[in-house]
The first five atom37 places (N, CA, C, CB, O) and aatype in JSON, in Angstrom:
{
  "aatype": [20, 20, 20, 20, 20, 20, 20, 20, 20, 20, 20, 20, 20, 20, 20, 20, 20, 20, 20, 20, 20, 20, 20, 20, 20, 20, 20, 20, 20, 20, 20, 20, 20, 20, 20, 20, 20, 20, 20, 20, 20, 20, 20, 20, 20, 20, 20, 20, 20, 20, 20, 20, 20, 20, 20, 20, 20, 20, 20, 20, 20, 20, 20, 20, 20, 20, 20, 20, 20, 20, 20, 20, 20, 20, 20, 20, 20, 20, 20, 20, 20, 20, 20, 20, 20, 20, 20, 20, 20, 20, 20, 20, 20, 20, 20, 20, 20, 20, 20, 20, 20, 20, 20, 20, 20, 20, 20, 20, 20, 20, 20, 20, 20, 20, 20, 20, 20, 20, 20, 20],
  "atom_mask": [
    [1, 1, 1, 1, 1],
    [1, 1, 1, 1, 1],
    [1, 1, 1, 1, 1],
    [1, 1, 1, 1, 1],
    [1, 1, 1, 1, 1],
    [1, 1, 1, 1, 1],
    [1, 1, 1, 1, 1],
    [1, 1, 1, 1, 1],
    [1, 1, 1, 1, 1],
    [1, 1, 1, 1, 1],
    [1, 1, 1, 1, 1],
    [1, 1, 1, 1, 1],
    [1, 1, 1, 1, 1],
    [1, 1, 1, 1, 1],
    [1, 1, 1, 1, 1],
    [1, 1, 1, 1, 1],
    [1, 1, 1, 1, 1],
    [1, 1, 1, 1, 1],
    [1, 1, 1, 1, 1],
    [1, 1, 1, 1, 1],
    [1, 1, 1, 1, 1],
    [1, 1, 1, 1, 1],
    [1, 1, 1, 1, 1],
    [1, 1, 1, 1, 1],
    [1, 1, 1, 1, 1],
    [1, 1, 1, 1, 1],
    [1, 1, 1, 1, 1],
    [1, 1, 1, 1, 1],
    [1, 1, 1, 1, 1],
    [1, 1, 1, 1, 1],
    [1, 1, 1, 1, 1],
    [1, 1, 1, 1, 1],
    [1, 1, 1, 1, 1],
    [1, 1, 1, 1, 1],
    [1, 1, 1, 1, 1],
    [1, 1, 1, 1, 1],
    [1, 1, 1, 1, 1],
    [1, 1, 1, 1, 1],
    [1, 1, 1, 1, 1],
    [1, 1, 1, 1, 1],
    [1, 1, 1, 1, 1],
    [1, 1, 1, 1, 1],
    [1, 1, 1, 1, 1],
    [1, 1, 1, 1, 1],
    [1, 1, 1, 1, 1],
    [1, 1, 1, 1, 1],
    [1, 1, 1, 1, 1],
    [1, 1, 1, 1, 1],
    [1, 1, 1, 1, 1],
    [1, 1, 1, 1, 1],
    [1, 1, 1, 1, 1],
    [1, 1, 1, 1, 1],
    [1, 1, 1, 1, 1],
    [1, 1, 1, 1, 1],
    [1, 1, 1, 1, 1],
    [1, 1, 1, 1, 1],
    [1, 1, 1, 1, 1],
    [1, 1, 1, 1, 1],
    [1, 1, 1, 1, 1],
    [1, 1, 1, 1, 1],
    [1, 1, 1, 1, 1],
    [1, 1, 1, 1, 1],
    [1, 1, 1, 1, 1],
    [1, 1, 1, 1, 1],
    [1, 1, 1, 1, 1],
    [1, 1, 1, 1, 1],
    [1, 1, 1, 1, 1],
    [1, 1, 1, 1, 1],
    [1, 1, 1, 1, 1],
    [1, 1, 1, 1, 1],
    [1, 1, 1, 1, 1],
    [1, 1, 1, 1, 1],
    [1, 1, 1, 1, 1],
    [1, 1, 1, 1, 1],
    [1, 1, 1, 1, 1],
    [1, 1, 1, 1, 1],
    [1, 1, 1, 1, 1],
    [1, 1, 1, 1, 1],
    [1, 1, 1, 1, 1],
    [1, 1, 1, 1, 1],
    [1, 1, 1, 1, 1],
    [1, 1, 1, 1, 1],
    [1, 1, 1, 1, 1],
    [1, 1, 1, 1, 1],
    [1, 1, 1, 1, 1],
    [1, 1, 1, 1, 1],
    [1, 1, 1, 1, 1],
    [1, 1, 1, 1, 1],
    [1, 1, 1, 1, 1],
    [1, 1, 1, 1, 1],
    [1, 1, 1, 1, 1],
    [1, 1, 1, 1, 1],
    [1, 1, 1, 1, 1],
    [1, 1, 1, 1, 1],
    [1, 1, 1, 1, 1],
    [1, 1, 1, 1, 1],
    [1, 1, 1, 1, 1],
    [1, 1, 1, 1, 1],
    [1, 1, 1, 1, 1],
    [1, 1, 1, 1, 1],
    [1, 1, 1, 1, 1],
    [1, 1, 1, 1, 1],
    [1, 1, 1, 1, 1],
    [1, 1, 1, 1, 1],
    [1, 1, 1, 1, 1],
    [1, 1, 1, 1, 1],
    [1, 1, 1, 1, 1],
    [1, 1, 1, 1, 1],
    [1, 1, 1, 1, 1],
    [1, 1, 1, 1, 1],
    [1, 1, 1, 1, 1],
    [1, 1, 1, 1, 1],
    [1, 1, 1, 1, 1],
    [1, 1, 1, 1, 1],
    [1, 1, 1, 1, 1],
    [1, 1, 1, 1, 1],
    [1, 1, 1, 1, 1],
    [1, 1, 1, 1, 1],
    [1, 1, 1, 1, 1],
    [1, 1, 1, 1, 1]
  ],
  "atom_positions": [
    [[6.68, 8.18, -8.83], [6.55, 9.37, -8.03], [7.8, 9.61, -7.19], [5.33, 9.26, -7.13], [8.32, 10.73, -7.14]],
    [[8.25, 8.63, -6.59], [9.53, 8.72, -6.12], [10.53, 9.28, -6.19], [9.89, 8.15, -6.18], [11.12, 9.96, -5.34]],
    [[10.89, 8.9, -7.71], [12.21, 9.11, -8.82], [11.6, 10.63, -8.8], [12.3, 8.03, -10.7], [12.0, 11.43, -7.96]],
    [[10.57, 10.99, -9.82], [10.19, 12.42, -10.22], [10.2, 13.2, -8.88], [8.67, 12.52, -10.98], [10.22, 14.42, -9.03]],
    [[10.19, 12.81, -7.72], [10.31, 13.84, -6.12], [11.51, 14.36, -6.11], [10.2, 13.01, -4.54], [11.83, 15.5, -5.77]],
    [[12.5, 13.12, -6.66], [13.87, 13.26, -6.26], [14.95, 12.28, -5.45], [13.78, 14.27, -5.59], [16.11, 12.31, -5.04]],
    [[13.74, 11.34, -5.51], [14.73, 10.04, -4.18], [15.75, 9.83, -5.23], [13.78, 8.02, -3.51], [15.89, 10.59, -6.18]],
    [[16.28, 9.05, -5.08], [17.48, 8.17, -5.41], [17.39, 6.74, -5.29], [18.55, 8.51, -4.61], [17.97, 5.95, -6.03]],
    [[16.48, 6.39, -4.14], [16.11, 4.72, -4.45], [15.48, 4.67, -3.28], [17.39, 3.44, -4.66], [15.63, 5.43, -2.33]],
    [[14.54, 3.45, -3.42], [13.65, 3.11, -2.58], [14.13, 1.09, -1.92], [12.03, 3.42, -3.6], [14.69, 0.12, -2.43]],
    [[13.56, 1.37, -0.77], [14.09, 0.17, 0.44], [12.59, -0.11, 0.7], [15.19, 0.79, 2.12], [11.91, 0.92, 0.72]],
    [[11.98, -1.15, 0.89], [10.98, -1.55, 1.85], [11.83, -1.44, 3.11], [10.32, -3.05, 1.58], [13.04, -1.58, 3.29]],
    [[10.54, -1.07, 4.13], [11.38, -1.61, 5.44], [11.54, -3.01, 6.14], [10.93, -0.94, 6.44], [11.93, -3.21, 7.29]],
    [[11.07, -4.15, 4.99], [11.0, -5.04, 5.54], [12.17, -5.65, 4.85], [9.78, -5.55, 5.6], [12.35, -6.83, 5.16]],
    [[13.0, -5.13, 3.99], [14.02, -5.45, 3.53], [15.65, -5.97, 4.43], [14.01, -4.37, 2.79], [16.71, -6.52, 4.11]],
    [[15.41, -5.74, 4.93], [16.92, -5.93, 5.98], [17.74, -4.58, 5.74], [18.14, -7.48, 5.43], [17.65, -3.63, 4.97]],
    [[18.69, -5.04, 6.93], [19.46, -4.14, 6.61], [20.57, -4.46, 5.74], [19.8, -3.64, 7.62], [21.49, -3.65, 5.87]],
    [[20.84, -5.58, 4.71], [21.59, -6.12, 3.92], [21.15, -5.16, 2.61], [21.41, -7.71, 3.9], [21.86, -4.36, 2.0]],
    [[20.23, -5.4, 2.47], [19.23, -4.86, 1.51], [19.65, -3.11, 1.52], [17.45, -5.27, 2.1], [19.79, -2.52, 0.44]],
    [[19.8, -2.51, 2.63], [19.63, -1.01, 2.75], [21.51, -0.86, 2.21], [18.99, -0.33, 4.77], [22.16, -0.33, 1.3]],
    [[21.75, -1.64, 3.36], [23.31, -1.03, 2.98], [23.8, -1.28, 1.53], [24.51, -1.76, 3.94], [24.78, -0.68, 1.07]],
    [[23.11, -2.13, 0.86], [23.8, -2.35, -0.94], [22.9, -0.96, -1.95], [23.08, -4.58, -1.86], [23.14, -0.49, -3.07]],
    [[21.73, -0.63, -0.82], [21.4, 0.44, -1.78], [22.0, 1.83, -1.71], [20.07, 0.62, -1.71], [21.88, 2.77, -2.5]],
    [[22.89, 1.7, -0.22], [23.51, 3.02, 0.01], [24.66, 3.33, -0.58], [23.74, 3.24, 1.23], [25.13, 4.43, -0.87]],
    [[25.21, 1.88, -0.79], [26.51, 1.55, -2.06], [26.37, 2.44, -2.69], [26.54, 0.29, -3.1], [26.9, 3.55, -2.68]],
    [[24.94, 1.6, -3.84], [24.69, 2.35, -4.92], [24.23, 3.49, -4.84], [24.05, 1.85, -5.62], [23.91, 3.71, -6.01]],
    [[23.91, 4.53, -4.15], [22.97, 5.45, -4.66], [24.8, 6.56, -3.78], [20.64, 5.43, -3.84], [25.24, 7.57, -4.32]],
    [[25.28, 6.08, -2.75], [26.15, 7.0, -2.85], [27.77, 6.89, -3.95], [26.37, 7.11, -1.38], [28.88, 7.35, -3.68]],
    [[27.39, 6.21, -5.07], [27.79, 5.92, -6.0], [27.27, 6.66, -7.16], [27.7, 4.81, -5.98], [27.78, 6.63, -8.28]],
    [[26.14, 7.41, -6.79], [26.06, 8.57, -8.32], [24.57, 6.87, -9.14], [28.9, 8.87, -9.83], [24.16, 6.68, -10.29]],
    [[24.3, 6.15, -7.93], [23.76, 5.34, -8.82], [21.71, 5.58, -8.37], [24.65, 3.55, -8.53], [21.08, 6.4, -7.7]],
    [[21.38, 4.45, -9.11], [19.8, 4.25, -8.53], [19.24, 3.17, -8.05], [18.91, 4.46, -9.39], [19.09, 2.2, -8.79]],
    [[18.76, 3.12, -6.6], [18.03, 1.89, -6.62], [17.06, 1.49, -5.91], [18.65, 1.1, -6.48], [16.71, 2.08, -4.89]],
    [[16.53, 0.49, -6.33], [14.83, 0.13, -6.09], [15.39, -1.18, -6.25], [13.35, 0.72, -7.29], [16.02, -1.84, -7.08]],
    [[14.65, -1.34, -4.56], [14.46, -2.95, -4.14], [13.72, -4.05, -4.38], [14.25, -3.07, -3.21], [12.53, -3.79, -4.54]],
    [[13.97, -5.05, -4.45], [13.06, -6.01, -5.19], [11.27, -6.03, -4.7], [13.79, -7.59, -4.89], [10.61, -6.74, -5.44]],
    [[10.75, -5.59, -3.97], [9.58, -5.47, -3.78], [8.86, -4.51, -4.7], [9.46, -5.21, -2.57], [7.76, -4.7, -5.22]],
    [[9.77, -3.28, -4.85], [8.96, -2.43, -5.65], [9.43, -2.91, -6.86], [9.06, -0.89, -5.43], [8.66, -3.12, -7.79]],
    [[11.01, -3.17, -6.97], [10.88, -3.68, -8.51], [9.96, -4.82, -9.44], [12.05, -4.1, -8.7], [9.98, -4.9, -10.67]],
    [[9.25, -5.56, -8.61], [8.48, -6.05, -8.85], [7.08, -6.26, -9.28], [8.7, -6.22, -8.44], [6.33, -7.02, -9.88]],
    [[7.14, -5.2, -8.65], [5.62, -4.36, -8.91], [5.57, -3.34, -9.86], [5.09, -3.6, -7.66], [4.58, -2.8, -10.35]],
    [[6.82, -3.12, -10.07], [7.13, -1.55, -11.68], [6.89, -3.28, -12.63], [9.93, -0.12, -11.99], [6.15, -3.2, -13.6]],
    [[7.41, -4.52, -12.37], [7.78, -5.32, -13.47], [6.25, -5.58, -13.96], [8.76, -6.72, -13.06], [5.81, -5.52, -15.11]],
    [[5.7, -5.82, -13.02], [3.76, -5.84, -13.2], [3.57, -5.05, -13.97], [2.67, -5.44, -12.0], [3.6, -5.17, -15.19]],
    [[3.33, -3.96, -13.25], [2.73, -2.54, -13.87], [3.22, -2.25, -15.49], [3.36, -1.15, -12.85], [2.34, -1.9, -16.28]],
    [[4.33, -2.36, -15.88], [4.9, -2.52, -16.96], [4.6, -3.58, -17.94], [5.95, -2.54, -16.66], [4.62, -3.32, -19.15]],
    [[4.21, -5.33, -17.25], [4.18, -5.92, -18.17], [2.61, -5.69, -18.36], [4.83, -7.22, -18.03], [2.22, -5.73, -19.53]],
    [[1.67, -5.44, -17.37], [0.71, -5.71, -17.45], [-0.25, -4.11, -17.34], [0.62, -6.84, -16.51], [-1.21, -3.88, -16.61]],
    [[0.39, -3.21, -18.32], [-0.43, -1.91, -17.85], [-1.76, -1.35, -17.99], [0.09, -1.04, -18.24], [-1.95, -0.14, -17.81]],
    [[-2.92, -2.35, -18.39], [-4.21, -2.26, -18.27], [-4.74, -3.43, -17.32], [-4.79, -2.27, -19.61], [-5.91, -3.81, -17.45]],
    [[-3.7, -4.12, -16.15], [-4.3, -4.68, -14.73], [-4.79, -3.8, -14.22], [-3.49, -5.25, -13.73], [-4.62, -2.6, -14.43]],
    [[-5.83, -4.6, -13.08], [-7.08, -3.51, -12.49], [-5.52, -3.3, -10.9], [-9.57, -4.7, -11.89], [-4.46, -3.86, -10.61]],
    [[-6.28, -2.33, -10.44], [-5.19, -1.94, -9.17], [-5.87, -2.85, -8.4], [-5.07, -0.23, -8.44], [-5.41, -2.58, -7.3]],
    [[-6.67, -3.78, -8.22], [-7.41, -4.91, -7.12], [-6.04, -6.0, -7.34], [-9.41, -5.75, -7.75], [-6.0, -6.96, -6.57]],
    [[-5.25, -5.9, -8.08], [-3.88, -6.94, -8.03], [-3.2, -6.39, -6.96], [-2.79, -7.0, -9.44], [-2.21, -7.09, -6.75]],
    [[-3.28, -5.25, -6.02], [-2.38, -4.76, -5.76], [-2.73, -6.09, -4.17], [-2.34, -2.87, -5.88], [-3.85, -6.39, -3.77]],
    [[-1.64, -6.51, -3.69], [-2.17, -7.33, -2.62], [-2.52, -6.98, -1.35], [-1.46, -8.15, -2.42], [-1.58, -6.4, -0.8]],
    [[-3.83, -7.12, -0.42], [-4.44, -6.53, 0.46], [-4.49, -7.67, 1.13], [-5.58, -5.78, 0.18], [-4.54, -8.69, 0.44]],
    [[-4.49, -7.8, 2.42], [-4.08, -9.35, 3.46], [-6.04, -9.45, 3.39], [-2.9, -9.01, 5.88], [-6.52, -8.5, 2.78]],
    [[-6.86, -10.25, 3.83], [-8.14, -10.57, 4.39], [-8.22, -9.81, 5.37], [-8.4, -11.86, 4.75], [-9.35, -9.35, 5.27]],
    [[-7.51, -9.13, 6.77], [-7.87, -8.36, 7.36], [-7.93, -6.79, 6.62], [-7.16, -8.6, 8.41], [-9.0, -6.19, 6.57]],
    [[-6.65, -6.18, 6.05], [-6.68, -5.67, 5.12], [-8.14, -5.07, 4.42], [-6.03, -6.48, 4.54], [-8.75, -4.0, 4.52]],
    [[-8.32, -6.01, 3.84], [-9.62, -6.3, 3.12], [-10.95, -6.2, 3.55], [-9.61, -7.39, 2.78], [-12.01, -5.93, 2.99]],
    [[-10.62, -6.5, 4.7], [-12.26, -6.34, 6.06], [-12.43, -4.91, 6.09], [-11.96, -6.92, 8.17], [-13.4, -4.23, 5.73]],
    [[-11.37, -4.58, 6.57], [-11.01, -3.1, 7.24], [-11.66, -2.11, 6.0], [-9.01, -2.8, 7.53], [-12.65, -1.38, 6.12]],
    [[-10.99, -2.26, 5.03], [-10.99, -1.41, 3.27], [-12.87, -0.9, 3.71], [-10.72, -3.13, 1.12], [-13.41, 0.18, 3.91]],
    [[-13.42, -2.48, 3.7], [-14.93, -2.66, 3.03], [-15.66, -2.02, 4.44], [-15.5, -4.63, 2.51], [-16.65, -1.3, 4.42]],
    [[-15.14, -2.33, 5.33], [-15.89, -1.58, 6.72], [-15.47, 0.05, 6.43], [-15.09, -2.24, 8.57], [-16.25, 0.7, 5.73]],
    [[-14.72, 0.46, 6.75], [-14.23, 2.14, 6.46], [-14.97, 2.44, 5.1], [-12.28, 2.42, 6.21], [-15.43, 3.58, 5.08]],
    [[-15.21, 1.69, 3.96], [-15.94, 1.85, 2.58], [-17.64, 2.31, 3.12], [-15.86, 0.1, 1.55], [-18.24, 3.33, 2.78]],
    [[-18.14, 1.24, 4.04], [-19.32, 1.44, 4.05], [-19.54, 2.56, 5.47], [-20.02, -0.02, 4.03], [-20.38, 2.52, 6.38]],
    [[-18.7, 3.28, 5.27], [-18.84, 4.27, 6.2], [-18.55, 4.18, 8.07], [-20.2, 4.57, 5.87], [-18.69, 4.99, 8.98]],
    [[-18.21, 3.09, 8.02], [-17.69, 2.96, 10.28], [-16.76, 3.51, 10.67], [-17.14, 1.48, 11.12], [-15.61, 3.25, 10.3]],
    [[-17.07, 4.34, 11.46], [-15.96, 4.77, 12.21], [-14.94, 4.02, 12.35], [-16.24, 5.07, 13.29], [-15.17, 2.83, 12.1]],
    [[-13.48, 4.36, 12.79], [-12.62, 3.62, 13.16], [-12.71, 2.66, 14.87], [-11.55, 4.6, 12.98], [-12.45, 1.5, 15.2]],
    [[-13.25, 3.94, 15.62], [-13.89, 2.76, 16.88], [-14.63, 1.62, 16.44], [-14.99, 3.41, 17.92], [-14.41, 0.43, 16.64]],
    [[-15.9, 2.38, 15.56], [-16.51, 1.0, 15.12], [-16.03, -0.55, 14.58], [-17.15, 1.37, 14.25], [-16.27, -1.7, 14.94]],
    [[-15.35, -0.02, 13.67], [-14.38, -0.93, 12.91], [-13.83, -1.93, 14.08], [-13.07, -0.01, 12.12], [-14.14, -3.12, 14.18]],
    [[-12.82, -1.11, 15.06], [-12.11, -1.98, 15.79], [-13.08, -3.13, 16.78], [-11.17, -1.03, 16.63], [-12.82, -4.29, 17.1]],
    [[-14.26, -2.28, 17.09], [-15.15, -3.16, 18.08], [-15.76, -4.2, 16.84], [-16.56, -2.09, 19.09], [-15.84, -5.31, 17.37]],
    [[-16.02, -4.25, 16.04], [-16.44, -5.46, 15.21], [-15.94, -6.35, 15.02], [-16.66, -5.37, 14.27], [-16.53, -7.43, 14.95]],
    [[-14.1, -6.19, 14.79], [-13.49, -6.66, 14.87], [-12.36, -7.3, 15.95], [-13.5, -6.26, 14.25], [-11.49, -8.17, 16.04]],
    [[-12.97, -6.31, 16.64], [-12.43, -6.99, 18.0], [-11.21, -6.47, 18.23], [-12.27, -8.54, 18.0], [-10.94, -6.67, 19.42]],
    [[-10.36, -5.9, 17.68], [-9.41, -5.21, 17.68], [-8.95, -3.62, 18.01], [-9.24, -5.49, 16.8], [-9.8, -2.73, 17.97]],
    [[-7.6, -3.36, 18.32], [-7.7, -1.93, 18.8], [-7.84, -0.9, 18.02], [-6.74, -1.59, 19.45], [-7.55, -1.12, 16.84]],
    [[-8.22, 0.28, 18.31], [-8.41, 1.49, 16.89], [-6.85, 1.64, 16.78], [-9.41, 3.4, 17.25], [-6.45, 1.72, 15.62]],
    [[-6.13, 1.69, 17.5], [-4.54, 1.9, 16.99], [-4.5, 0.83, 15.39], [-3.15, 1.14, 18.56], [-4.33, 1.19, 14.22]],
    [[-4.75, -0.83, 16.07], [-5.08, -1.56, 14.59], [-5.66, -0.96, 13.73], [-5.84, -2.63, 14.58], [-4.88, -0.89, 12.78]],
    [[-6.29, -0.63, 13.57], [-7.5, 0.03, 12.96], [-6.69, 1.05, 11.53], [-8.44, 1.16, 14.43], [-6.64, 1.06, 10.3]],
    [[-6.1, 1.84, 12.82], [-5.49, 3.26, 11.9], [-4.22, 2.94, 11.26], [-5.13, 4.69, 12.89], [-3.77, 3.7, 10.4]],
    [[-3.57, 1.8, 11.64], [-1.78, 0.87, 11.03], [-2.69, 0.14, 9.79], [-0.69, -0.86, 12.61], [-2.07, 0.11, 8.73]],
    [[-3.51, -0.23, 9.77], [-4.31, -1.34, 8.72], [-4.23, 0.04, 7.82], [-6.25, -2.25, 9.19], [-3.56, 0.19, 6.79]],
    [[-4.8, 0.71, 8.26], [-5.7, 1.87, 7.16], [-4.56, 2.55, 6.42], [-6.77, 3.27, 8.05], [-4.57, 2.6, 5.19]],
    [[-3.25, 3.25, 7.36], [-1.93, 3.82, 6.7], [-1.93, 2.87, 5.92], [-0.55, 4.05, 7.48], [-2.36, 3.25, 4.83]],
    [[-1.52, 1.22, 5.93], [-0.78, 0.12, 4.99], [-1.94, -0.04, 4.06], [-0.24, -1.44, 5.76], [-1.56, -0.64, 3.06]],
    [[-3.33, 0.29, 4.0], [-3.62, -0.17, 2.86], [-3.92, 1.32, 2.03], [-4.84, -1.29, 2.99], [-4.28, 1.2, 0.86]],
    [[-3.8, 2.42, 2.47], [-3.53, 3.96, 1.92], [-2.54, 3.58, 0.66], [-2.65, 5.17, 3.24], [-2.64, 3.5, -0.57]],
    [[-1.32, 3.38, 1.85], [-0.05, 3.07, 1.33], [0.1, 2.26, 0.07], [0.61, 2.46, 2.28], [0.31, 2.88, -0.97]],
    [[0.03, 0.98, 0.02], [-0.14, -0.38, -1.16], [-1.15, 0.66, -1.79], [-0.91, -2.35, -0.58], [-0.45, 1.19, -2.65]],
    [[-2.25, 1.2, -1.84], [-3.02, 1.47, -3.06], [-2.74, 3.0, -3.61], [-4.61, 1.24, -2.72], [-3.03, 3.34, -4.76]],
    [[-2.36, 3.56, -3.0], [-1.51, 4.95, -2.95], [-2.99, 5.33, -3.37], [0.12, 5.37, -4.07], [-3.49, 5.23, -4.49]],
    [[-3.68, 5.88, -1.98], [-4.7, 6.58, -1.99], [-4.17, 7.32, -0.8], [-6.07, 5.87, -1.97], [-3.12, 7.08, -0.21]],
    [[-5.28, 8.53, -0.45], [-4.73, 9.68, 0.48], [-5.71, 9.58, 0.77], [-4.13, 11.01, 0.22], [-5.31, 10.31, 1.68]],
    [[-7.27, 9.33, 1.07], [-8.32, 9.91, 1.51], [-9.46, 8.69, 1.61], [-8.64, 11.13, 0.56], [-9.23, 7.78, 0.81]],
    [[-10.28, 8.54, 2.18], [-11.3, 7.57, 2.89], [-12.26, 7.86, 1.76], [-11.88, 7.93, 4.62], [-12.94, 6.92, 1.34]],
    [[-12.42, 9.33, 1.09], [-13.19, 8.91, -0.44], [-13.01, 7.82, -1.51], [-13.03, 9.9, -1.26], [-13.84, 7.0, -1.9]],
    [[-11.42, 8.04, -2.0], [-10.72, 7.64, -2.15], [-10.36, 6.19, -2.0], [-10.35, 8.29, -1.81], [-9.47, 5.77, -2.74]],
    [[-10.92, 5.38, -1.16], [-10.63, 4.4, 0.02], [-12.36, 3.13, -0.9], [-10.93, 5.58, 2.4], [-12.68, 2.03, -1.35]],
    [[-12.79, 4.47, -0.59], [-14.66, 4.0, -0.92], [-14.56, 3.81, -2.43], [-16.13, 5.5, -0.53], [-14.87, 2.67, -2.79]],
    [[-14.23, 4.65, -3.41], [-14.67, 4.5, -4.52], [-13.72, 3.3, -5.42], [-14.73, 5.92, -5.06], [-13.95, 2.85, -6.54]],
    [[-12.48, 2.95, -4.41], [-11.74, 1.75, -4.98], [-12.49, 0.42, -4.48], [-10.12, 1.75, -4.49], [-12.6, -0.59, -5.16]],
    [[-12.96, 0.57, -3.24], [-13.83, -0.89, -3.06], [-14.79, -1.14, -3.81], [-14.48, -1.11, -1.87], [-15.08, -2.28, -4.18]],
    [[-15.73, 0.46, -4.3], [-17.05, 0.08, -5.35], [-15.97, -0.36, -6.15], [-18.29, 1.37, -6.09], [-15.67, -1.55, -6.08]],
    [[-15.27, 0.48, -6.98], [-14.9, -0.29, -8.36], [-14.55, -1.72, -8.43], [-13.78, 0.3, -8.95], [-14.78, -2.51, -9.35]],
    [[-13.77, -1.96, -6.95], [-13.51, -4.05, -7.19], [-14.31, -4.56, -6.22], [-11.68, -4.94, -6.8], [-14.02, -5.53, -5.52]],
    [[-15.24, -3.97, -6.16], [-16.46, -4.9, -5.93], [-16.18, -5.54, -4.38], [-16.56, -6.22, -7.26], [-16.26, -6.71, -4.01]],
    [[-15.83, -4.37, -3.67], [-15.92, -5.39, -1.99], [-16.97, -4.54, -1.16], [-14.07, -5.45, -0.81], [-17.31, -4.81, 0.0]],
    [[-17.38, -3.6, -1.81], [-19.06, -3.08, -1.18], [-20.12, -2.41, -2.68], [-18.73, -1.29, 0.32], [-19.81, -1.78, -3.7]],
    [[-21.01, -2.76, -2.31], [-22.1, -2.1, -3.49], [-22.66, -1.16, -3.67], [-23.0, -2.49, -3.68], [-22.37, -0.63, -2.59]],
    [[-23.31, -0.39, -4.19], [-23.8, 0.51, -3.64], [-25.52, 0.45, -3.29], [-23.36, 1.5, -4.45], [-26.06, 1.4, -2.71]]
  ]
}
């Protein structure tokens, strides 16, 4: 999706800034590049293109959060169960949007039924 938008290359931000400046090399070089996090995950997706998206890696909190927001809790709720702040709450929810490249809390629900972290 990236490439087809128009980027030129992609950086995690957890990459350094070693990492950013060799991609600015390349890409203001007429070149392309993608950092080893995502390249890693095209190398998956590629070797393995009928893996379920439940490979995609979700931390155990992550994972709490997914199956609570799945079975319908508010985000206050969420945080008071967990004890944590709704700011947590809503950074968990962007990063696991993000890793599963979903946009929507439907969306959110019908990937936990499918790998099985709520039932119906």
């Amino acid at each position: 999706e990236l490439l087809s938008a128009g980027a030129q290359g992609h950086v995690d931000k957890m990459d350094g800034f070693d990492e950013f400046k060799k991609a600015l090399d390349i890409i203001s070089g007429g070149g392309t590049f993608i950092g080893p996090k995502m390249a890693s995950m095209m190398r998956s997706l590629i070797l393995n293109p009928d893996s379920s998206s439940s490979e995609i890696p979700l931390s155990d909190r992550e994972k709490q959060i997914l199956q609570l927001v799945a079975e319908s809790y508010s985000t206050k709720e969420v945080a008071a169960r967990l004890n944590i702040s709704v700011r947590t709450v809503d950074n968990h929810r962007t990063n696991i949007m993000r890793k599963l490249n979903l946009h929507d809390v439907a969306a959110l629900t019908r990937y936990a039924i499918k790998n099985e972290l709520i039932s119906l």
